[in-house]
FIDREN-230447 format. One record per atom (N, C-alpha, C): residue in three letters; residue number from 0; chain; x, y, z. Coordinates in nm, 4 decimals. Example, Ala and Ser with C-alpha at 12.3 -4.5 7.8 and 13.67 -1.06 7.14 Angstrom:
+------+-----+------+----------+----------+----------+
! code ! pos ! unit !        X !        Y !        Z !
+------+-----+------+----------+----------+----------+
!  ALA !   0 !    A !   1.3190 !  -0.5690 !   0.7800 !
!  ALA !   0 !    A !   1.2300 !  -0.4500 !   0.7800 !
!  ALA !   0 !    A !   1.3200 !  -0.3300 !   0.7800 !
!  SER !   1 !    A !   1.2850 !  -0.2250 !   0.7080 !
!  SER !   1 !    A !   1.3670 !  -0.1060 !   0.7140 !
!  SER !   1 !    A !   1.2900 !   0.0030 !   0.7870 !
+------+-----+------+----------+----------+----------+
END
This chain:
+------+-----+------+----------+----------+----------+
! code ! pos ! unit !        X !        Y !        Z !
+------+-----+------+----------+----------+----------+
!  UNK !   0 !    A !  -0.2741 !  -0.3933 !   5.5348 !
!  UNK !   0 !    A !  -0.2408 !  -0.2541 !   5.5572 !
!  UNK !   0 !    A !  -0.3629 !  -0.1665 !   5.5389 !
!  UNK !   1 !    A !  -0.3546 !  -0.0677 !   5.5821 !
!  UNK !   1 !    A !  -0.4742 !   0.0403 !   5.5947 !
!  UNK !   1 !    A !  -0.5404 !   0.0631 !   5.4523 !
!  UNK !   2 !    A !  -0.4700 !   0.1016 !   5.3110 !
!  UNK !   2 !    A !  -0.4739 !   0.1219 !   5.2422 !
!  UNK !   2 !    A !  -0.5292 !   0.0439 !   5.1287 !
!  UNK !   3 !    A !  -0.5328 !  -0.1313 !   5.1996 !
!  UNK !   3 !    A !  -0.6111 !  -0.2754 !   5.1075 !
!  UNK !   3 !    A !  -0.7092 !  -0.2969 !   5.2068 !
!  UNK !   4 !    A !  -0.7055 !  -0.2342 !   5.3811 !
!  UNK !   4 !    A !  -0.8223 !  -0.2865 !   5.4300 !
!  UNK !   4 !    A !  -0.9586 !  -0.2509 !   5.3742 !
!  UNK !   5 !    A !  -1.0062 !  -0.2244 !   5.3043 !
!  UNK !   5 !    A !  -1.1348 !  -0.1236 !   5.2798 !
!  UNK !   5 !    A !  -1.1852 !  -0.0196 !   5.3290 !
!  UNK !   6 !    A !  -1.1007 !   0.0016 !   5.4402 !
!  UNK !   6 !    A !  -1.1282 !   0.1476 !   5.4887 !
!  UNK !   6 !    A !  -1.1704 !   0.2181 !   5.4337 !
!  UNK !   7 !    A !  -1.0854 !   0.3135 !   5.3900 !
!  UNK !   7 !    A !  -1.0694 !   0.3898 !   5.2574 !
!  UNK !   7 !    A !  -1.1714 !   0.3943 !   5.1955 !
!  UNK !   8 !    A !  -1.2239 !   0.3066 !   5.0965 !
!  UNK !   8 !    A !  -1.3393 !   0.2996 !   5.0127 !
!  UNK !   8 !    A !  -1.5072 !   0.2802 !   5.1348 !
!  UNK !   9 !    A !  -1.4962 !   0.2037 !   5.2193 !
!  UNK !   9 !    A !  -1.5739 !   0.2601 !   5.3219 !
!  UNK !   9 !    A !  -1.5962 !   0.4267 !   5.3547 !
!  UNK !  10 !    A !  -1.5017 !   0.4593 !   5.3873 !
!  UNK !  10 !    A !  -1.4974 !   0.6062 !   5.4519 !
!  UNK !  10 !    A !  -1.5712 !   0.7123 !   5.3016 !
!  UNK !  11 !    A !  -1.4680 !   0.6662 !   5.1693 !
!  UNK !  11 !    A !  -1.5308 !   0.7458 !   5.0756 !
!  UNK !  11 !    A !  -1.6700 !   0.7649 !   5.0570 !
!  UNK !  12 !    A !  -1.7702 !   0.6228 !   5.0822 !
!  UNK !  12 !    A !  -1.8636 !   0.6053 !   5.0451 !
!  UNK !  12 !    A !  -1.9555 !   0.6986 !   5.1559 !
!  UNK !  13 !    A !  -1.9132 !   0.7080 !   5.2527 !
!  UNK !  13 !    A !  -1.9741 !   0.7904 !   5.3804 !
!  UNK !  13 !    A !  -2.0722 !   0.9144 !   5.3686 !
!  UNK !  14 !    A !  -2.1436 !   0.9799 !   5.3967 !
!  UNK !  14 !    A !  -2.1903 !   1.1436 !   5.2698 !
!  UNK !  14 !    A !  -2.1497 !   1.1818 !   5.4302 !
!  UNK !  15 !    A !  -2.0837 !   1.3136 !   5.3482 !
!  UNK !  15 !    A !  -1.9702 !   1.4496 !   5.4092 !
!  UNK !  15 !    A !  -2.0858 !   1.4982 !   5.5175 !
!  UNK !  16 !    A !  -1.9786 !   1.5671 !   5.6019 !
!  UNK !  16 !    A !  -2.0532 !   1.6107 !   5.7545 !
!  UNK !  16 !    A !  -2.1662 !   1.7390 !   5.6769 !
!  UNK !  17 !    A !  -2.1197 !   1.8007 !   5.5525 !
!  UNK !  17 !    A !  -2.2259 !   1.8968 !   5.5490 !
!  UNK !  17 !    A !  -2.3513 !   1.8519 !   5.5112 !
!  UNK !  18 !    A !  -2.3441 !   1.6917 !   5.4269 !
!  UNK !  18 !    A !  -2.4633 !   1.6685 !   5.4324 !
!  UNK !  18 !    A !  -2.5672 !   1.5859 !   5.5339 !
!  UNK !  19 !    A !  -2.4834 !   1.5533 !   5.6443 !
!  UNK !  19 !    A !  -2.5518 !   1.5328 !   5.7553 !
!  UNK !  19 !    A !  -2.6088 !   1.6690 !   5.8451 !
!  UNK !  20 !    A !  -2.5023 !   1.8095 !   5.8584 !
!  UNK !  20 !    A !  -2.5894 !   1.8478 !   5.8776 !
!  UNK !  20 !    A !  -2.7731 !   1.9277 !   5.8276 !
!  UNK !  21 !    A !  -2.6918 !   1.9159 !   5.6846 !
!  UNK !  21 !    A !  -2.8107 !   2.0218 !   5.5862 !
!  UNK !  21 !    A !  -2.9623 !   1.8559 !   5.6554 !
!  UNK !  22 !    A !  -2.9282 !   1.7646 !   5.6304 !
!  UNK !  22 !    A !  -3.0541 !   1.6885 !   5.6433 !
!  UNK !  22 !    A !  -3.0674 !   1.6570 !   5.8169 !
!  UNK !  23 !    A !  -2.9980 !   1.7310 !   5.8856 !
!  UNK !  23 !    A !  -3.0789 !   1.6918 !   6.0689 !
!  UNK !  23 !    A !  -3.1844 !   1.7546 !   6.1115 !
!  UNK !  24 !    A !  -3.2418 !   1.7176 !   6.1591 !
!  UNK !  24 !    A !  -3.3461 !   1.7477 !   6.2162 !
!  UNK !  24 !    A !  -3.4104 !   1.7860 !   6.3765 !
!  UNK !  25 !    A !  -3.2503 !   1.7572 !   6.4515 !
!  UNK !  25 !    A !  -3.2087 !   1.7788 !   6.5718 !
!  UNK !  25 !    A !  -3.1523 !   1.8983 !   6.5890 !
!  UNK !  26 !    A !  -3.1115 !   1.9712 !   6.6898 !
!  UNK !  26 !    A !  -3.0374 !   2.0449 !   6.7274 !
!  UNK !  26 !    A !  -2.8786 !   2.0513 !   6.7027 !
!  UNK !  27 !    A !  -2.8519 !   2.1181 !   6.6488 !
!  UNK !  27 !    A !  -2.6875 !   2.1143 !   6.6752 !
!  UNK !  27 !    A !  -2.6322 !   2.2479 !   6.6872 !
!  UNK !  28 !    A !  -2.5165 !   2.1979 !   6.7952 !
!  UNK !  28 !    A !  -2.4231 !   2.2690 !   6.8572 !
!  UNK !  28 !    A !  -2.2906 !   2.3278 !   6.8054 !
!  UNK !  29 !    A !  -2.2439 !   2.4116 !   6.7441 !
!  UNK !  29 !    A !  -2.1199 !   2.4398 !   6.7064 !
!  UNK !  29 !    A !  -2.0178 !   2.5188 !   6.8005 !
!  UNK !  30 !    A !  -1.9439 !   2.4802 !   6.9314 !
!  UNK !  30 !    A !  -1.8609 !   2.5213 !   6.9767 !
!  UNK !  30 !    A !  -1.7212 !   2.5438 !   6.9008 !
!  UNK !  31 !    A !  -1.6892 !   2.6427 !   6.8415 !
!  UNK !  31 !    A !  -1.5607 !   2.6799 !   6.8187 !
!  UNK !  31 !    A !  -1.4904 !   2.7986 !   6.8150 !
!  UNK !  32 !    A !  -1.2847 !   2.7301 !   6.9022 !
!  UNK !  32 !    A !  -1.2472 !   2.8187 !   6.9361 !
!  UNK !  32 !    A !  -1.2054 !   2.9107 !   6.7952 !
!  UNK !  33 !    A !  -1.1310 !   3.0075 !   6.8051 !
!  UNK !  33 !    A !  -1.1005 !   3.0830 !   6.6847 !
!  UNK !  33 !    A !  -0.9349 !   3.0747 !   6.6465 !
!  UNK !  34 !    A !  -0.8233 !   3.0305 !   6.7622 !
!  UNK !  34 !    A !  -0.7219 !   2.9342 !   6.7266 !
!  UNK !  34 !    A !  -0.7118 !   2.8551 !   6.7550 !
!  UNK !  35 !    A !  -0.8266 !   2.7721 !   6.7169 !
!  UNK !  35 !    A !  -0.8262 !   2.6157 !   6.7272 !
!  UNK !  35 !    A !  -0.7050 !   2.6002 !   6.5694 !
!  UNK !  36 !    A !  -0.6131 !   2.5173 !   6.5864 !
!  UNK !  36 !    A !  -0.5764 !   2.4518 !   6.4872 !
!  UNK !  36 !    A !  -0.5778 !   2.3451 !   6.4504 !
!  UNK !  37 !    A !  -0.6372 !   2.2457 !   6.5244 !
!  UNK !  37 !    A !  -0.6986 !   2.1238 !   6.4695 !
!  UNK !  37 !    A !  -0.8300 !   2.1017 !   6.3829 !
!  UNK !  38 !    A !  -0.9002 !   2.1696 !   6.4061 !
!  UNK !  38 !    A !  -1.0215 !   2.2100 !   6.3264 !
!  UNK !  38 !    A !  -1.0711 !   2.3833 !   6.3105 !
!  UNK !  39 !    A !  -0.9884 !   2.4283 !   6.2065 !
!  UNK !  39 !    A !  -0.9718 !   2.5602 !   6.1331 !
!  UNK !  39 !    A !  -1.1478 !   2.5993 !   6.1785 !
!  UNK !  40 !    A !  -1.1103 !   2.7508 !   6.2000 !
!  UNK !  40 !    A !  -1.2618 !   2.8265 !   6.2409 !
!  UNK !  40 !    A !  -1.3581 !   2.8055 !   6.1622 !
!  UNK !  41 !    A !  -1.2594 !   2.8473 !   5.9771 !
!  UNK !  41 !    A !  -1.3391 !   2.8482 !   5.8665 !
!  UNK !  41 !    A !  -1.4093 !   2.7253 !   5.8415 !
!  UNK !  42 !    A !  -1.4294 !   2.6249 !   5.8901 !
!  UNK !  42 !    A !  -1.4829 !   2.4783 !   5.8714 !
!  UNK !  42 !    A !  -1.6615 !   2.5377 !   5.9179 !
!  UNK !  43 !    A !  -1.6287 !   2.5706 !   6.0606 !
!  UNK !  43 !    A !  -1.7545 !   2.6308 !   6.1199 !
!  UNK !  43 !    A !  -1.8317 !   2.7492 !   6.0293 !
!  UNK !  44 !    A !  -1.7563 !   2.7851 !   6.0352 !
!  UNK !  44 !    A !  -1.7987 !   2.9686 !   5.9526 !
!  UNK !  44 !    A !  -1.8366 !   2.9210 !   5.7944 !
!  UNK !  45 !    A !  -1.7572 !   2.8048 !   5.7668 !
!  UNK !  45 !    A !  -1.8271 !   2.8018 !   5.6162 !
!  UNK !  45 !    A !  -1.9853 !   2.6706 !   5.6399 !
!  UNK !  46 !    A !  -1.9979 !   2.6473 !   5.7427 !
!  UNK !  46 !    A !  -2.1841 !   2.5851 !   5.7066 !
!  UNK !  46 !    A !  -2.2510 !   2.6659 !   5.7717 !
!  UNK !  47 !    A !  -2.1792 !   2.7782 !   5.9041 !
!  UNK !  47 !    A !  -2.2790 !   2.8886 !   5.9245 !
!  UNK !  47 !    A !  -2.3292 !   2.9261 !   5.8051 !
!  UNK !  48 !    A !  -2.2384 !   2.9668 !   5.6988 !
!  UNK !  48 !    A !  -2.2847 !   3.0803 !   5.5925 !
!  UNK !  48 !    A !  -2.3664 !   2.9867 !   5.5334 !
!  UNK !  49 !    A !  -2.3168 !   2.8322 !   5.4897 !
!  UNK !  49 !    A !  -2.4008 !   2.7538 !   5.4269 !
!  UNK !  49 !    A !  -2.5717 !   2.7752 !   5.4718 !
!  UNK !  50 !    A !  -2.5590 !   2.7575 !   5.6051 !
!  UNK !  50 !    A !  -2.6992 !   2.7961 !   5.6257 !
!  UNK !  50 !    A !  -2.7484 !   2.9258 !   5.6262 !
!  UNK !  51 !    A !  -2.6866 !   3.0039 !   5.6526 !
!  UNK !  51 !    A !  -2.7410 !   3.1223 !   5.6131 !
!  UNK !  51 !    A !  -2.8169 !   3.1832 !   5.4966 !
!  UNK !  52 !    A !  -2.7276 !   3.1299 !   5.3388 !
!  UNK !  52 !    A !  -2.7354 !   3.1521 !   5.2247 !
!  UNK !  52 !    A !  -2.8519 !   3.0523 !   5.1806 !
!  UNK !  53 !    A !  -2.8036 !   2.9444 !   5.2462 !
!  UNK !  53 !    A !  -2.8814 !   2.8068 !   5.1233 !
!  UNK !  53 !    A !  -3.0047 !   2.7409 !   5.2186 !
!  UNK !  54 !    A !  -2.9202 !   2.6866 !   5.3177 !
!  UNK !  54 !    A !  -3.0491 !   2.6137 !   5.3994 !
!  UNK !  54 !    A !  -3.1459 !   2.6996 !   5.5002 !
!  UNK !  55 !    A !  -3.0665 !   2.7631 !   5.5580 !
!  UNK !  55 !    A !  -3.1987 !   2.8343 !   5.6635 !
!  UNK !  55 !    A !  -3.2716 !   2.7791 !   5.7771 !
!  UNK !  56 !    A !  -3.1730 !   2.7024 !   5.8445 !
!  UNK !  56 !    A !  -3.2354 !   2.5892 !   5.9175 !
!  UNK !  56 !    A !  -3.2006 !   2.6618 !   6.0680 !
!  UNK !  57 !    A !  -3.3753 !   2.6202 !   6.0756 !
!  UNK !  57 !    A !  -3.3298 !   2.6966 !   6.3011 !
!  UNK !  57 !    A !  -3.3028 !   2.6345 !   6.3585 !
!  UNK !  58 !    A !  -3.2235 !   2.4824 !   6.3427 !
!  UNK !  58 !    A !  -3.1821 !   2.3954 !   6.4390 !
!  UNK !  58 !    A !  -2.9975 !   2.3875 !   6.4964 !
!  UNK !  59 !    A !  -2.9454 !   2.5053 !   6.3986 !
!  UNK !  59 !    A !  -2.8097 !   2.5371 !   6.4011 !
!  UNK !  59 !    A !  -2.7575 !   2.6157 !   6.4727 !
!  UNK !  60 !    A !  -2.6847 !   2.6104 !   6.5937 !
!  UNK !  60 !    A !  -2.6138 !   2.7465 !   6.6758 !
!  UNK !  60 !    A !  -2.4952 !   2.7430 !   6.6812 !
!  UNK !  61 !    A !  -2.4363 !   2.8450 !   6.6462 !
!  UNK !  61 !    A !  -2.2825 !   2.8951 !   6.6250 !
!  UNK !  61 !    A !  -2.2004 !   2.9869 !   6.7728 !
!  UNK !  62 !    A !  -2.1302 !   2.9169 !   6.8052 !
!  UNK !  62 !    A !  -2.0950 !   3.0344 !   6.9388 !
!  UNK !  62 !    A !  -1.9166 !   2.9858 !   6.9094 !
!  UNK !  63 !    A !  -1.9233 !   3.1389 !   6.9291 !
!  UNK !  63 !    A !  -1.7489 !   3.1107 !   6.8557 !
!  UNK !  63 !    A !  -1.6656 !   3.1517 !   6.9836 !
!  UNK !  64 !    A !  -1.5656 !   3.1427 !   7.0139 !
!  UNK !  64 !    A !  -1.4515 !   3.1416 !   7.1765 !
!  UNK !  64 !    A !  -1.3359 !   3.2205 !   7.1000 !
!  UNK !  65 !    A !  -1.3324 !   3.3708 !   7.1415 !
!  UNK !  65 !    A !  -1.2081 !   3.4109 !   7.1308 !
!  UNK !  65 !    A !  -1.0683 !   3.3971 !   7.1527 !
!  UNK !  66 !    A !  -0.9666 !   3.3878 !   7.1062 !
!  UNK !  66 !    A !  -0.8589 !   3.3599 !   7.1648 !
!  UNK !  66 !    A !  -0.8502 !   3.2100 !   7.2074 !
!  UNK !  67 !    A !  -0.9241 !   3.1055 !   7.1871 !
!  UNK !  67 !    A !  -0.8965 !   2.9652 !   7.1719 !
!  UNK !  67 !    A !  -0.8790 !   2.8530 !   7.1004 !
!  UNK !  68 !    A !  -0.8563 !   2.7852 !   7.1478 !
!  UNK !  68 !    A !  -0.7816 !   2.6824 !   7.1028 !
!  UNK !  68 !    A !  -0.8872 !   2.5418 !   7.0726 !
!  UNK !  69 !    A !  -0.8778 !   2.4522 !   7.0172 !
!  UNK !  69 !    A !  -0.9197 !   2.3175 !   6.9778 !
!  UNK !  69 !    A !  -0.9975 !   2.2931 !   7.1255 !
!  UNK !  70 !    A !  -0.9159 !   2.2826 !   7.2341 !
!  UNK !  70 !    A !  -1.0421 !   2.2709 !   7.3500 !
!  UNK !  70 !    A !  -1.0920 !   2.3772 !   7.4046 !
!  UNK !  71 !    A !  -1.1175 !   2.4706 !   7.3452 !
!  UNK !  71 !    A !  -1.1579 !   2.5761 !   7.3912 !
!  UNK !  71 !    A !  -1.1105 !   2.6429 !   7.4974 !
!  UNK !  72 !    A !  -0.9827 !   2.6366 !   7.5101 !
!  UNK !  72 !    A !  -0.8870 !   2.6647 !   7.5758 !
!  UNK !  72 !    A !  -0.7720 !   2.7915 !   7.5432 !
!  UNK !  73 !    A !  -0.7725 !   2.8973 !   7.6301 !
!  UNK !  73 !    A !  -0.7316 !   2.9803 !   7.6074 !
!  UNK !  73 !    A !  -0.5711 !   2.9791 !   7.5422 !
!  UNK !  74 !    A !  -0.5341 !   3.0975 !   7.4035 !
!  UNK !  74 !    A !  -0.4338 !   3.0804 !   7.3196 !
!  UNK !  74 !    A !  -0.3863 !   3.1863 !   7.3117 !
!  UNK !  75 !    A !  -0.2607 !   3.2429 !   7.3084 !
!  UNK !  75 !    A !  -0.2203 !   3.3118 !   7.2190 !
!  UNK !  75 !    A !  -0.1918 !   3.3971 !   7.0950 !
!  UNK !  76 !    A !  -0.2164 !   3.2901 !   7.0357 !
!  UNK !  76 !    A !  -0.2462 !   3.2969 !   6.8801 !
!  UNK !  76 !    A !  -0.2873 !   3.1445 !   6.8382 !
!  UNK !  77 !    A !  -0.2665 !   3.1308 !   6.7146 !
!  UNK !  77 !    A !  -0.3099 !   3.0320 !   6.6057 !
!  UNK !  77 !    A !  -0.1784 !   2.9283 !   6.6184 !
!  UNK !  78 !    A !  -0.0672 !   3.0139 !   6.6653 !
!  UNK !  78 !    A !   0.0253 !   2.8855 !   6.6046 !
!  UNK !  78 !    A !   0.0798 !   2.8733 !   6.7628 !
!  UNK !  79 !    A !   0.0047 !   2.9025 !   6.8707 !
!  UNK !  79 !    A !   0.0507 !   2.8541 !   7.0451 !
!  UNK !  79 !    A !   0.0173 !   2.7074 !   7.0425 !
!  UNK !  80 !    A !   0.0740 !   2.5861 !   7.0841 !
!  UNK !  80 !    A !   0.0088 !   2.4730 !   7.0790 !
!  UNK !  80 !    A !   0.0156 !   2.4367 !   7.2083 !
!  UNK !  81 !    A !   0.0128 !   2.5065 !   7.3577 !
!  UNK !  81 !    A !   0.0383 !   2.4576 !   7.4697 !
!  UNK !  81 !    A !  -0.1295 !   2.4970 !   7.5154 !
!  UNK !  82 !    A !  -0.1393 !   2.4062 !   7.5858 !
!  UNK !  82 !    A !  -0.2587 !   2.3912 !   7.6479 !
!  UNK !  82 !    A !  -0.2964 !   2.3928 !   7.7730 !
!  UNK !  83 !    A !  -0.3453 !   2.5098 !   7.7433 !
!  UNK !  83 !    A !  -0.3798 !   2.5649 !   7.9595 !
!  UNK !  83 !    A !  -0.5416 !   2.5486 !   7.9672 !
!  UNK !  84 !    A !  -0.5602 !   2.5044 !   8.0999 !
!  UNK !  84 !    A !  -0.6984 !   2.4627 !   8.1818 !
!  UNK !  84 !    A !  -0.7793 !   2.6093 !   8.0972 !
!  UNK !  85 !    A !  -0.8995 !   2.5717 !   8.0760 !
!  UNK !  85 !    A !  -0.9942 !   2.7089 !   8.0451 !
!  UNK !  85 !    A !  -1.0544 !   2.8234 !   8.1665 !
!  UNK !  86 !    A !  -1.1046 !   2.8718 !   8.1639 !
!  UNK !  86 !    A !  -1.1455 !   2.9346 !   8.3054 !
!  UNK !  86 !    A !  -1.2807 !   2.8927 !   8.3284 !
!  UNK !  87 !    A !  -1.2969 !   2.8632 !   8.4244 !
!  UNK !  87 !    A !  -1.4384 !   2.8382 !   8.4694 !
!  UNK !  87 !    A !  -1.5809 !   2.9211 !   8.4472 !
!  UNK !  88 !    A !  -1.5446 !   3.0239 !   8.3987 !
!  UNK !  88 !    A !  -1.6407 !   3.1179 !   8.3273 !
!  UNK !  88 !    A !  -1.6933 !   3.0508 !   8.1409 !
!  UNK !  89 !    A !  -1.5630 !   2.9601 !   8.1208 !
!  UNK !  89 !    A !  -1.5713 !   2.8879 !   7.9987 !
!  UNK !  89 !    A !  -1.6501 !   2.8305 !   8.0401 !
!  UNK !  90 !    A !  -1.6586 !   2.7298 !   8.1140 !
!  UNK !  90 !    A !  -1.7333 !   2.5809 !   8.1323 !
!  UNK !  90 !    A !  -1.8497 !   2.6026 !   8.2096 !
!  UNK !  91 !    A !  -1.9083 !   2.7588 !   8.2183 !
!  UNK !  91 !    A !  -2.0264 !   2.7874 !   8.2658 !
!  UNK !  91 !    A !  -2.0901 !   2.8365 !   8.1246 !
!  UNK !  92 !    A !  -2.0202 !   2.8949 !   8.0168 !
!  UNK !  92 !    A !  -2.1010 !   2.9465 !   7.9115 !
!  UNK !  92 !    A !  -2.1377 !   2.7727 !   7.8142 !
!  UNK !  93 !    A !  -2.0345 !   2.7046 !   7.8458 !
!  UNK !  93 !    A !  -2.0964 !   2.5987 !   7.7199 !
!  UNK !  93 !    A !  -2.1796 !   2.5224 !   7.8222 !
!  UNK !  94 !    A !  -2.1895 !   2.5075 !   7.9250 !
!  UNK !  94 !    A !  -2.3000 !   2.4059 !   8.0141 !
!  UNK !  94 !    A !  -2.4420 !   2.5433 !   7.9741 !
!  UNK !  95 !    A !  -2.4465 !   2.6439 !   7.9563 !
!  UNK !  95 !    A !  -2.5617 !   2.7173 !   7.9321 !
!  UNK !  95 !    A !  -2.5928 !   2.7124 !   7.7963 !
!  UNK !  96 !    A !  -2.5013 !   2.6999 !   7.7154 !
!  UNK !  96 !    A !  -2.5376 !   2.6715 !   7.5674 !
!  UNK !  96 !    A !  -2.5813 !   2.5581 !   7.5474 !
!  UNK !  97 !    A !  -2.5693 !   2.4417 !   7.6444 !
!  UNK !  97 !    A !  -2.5608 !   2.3030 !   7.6351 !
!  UNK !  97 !    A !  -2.7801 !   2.3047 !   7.6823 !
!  UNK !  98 !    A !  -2.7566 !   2.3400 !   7.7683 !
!  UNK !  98 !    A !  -2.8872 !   2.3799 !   7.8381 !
!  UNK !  98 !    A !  -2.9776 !   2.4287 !   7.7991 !
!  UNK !  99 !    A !  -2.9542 !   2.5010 !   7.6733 !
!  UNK !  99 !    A !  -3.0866 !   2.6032 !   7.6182 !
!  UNK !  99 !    A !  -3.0867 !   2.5108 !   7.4923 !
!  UNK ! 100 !    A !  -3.0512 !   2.4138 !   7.4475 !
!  UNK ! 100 !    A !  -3.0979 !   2.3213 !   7.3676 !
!  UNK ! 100 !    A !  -3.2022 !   2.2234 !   7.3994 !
+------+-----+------+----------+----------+----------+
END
């Protein structure tokens, strides 16, 4: 079962996404929508600030999507979970964000 496979103690041993990003040395991308509910805004917004406050690193870009959802897909609110196509004005701003990296 999942719980005797070693998973678990594998995964624990792992070091957390913030400390992969505080030590990259690459570029990274933070696309997120703002009712995404699969991965809460504040996840993003709290290693923006992380870097802001602590690290200071110019390899970090934050571009946040109003009114969307987990695929960056236009929402309602926070608690809409239906999922409509984005507009093509979407998938021209992240191919340009994608691009200036």
């Amino acid at each position: 079962d999942f719980y005797n496979s070693g998973y678990a103690a594998d995964e624990a041993l792992m070091p957390r996404s913030s400390e992969i990003i505080q030590a990259a040395k690459f570029q990274i991308l933070f696309l997120q929508g703002e009712y995404d509910n699969q991965t809460p805004v504040f996840y993003a917004q709290s290693i923006e600030l992380a870097n802001r406050v602590l690290w200071k690193k110019q390899n970090l870009r934050f571009v946040y999507f109003a009114k969307s959802g987990h695929a960056l897909d236009p929402r309602l609110s926070l608690h809409d979970l239906k999922y409509s196509l984005p507009p093509k004005e979407r998938y021209d701003r992240i191919a340009e964000e994608i691009a200036s990296l």
